[in-house]
MIPABA-693045 format. One record per residue: residue in one letter; x, y, z of N, C-alpha, C in turn. Coordinates in nm, 2 decimals, padded with zeros to 4 digits, always signed. Example, Ala and Ser with C-alpha at 12.3 -4.5 7.8 and 13.67 -1.06 7.14 Angstrom:
# residues 2
NODE   code     n.px     n.py     n.pz    ca.px    ca.py    ca.pz     c.px     c.py     c.pz
NODE      a   +01.32   -00.57   +00.78   +01.23   -00.45   +00.78   +01.32   -00.33   +00.78
NODE      s   +01.28   -00.22   +00.71   +01.37   -00.11   +00.71   +01.29   +00.00   +00.79
***
This chain:
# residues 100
NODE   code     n.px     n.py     n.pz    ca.px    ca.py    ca.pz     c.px     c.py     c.pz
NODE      x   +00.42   +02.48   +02.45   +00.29   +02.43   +02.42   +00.22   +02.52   +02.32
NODE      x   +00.23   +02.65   +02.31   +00.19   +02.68   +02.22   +00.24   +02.71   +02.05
NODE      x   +00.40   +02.66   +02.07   +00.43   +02.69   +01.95   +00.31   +02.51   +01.88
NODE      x   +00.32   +02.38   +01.94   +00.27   +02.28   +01.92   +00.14   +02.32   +01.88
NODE      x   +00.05   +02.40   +01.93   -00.14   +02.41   +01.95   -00.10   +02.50   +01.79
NODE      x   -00.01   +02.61   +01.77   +00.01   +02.67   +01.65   +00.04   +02.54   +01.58
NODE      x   +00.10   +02.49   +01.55   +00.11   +02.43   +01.45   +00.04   +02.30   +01.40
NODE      x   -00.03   +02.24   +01.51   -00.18   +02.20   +01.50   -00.30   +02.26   +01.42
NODE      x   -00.32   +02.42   +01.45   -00.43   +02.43   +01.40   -00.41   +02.50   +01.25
NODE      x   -00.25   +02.49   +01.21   -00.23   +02.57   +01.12   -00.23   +02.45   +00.99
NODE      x   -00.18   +02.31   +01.09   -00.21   +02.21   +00.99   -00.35   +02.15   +00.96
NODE      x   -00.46   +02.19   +01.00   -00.56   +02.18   +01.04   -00.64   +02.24   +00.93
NODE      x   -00.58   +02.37   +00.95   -00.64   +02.48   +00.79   -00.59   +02.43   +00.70
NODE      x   -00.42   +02.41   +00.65   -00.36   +02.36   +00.54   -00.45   +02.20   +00.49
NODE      x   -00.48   +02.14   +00.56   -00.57   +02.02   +00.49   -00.69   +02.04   +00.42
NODE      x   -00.72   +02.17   +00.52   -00.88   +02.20   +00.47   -00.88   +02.26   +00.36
NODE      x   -00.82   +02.39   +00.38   -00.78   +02.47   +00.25   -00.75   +02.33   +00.11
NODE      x   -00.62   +02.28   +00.12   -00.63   +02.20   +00.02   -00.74   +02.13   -00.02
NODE      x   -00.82   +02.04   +00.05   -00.94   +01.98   +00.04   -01.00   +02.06   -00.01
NODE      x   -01.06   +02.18   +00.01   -01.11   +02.25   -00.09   -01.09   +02.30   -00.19
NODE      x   -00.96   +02.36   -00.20   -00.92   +02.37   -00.33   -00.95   +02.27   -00.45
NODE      x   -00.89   +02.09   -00.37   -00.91   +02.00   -00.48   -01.08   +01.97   -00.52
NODE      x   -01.13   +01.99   -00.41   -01.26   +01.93   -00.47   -01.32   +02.06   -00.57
NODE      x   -01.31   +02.18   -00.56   -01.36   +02.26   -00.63   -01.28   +02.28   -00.79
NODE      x   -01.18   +02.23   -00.77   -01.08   +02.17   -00.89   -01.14   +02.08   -00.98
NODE      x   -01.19   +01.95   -00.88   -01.23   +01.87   -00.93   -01.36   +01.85   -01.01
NODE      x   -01.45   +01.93   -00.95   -01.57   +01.97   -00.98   -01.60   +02.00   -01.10
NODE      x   -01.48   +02.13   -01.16   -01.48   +02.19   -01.23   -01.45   +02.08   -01.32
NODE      x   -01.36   +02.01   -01.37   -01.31   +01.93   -01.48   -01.35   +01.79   -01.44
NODE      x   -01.46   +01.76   -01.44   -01.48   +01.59   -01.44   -01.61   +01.57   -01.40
NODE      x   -01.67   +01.53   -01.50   -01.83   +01.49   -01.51   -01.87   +01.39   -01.40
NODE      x   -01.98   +01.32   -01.41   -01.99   +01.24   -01.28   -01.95   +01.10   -01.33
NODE      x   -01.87   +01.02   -01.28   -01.83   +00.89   -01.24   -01.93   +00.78   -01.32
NODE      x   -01.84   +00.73   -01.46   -01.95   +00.63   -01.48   -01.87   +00.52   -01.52
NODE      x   -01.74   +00.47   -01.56   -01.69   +00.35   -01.57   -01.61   +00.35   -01.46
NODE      x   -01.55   +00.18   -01.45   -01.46   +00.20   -01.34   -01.35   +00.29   -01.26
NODE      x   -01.27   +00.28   -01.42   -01.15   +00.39   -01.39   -01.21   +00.53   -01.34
NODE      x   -01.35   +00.58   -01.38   -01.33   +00.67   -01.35   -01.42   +00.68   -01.19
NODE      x   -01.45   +00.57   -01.14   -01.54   +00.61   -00.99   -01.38   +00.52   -00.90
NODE      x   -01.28   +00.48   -00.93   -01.18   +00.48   -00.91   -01.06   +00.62   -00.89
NODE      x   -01.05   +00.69   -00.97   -01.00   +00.81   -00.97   -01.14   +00.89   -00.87
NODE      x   -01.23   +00.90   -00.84   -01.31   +00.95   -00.79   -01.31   +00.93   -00.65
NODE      x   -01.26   +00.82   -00.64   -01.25   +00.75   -00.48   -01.10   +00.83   -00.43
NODE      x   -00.99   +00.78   -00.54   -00.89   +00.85   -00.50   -00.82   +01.00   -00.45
NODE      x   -00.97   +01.04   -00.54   -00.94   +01.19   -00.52   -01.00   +01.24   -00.37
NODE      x   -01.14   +01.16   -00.40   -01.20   +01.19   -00.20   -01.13   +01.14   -00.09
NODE      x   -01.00   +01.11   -00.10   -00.91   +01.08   +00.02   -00.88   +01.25   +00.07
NODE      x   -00.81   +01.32   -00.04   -00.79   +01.46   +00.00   -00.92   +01.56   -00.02
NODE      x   -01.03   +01.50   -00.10   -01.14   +01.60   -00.07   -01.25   +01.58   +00.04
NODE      x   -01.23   +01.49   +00.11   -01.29   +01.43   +00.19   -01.34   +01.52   +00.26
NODE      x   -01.26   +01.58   +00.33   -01.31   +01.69   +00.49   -01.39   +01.81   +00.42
NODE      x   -01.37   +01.89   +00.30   -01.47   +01.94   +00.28   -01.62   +01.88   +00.17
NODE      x   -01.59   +01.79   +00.15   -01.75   +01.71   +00.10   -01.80   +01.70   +00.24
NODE      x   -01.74   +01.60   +00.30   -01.86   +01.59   +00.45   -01.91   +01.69   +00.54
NODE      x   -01.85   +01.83   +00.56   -01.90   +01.96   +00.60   -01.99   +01.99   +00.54
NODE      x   -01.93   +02.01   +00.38   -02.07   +02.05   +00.30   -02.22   +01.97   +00.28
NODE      x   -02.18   +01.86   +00.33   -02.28   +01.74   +00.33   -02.33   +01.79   +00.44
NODE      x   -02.29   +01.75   +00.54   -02.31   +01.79   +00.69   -02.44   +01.93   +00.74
NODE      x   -02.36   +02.02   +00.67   -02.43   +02.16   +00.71   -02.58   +02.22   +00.60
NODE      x   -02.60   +02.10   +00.49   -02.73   +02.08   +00.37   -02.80   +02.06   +00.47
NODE      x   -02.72   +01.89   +00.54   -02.85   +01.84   +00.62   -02.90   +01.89   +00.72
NODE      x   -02.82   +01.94   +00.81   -02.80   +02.04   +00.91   -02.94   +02.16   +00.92
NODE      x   -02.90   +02.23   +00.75   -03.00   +02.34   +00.72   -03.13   +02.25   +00.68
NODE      x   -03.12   +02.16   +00.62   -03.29   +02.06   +00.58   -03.34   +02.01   +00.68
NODE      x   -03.24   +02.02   +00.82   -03.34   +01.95   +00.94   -03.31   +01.81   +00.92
NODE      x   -03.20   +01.72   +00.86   -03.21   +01.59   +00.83   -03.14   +01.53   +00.94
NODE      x   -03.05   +01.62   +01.01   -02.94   +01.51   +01.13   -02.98   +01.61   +01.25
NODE      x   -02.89   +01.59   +01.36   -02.87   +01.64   +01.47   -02.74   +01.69   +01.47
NODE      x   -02.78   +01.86   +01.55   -02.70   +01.90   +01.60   -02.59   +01.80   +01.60
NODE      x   -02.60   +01.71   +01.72   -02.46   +01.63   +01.77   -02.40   +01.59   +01.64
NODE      x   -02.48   +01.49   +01.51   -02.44   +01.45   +01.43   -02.39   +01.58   +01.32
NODE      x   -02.42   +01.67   +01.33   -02.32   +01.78   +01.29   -02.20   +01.81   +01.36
NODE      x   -02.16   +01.84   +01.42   -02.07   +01.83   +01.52   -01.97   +01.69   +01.51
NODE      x   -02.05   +01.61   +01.50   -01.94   +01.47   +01.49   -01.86   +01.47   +01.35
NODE      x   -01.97   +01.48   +01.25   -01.88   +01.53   +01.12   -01.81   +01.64   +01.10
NODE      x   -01.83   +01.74   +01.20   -01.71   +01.84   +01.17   -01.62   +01.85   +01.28
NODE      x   -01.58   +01.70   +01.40   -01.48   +01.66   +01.41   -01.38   +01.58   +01.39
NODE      x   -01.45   +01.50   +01.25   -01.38   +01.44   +01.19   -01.35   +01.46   +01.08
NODE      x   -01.41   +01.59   +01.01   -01.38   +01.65   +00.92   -01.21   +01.72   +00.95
NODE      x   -01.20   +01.80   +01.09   -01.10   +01.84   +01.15   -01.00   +01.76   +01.17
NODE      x   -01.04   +01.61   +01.16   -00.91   +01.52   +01.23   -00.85   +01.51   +01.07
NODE      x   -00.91   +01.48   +01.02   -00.90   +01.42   +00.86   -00.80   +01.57   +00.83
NODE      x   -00.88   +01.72   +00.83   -00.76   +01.77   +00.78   -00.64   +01.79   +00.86
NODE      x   -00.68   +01.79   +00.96   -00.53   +01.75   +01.05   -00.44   +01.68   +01.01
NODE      x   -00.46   +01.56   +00.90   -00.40   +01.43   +00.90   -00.33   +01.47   +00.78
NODE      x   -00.43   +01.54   +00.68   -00.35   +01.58   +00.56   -00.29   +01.70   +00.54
NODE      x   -00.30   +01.79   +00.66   -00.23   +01.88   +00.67   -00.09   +01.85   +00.74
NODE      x   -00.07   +01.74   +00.78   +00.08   +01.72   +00.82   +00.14   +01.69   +00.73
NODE      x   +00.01   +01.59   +00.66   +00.14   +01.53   +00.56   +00.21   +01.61   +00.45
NODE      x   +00.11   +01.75   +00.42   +00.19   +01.84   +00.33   +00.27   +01.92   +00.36
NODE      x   +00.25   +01.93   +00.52   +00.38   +02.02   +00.59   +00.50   +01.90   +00.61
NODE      x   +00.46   +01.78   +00.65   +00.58   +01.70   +00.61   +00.64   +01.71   +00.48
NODE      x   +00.61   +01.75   +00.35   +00.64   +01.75   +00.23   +00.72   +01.83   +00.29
NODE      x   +00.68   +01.95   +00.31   +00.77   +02.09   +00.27   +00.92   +02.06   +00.35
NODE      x   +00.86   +02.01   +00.47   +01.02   +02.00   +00.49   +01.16   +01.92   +00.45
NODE      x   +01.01   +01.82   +00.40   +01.16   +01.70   +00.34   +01.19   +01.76   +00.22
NODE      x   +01.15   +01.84   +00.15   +01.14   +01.88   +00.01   +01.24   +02.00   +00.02
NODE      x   +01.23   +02.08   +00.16   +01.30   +02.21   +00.18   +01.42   +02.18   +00.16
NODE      x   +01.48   +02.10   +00.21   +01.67   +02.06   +00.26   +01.72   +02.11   +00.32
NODE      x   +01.82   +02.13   +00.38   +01.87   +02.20   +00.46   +01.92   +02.34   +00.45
***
């Protein structure tokens, strides 16, 4: 059980970490969204930046008094499921990618 809870929370970070990385990537090189293609690429990219925009979203409003505790909390466990979700899938990369 705990090699599993390890490798849960380690995929957990690996999403987040990435999510952050990309969105602060992204940030850097791409102005705000004004034709299709580009609020299309913008959508596609918040698949993997997802979990850290809603934290960061989350914890503005958080500090401005705009949501509730609880509604903090709910965004940052789904913030955690989300990187859960893309943290498998890039530890699934590594291993199909590893070989034998």
């Amino acid at each position: 059980m705990g090699r599993d809870l390890f490798v849960a929370v380690f995929a957990t970070a690996v999403g987040f970490a990435l999510s952050g990385i990309l969105t602060n990537f992204y940030r850097l090189l791409v102005r705000k969204p004004e034709t299709g293609f580009e609020r299309g690429t913008h959508f596609a990219v918040m698949v993997l930046a997802g979990p850290n925009v809603l934290i960061e979203n989350a914890a503005a409003k958080l500090k401005a008094k705009a949501c509730s505790r609880c509604a903090f909390w709910l965004a940052t466990a789904i913030a955690a499921y989300w990187s859960f979700a893309i943290g498998l899938f890039v530890l699934n990369l590594y291993v199909v990618f590893k070989g034998p």
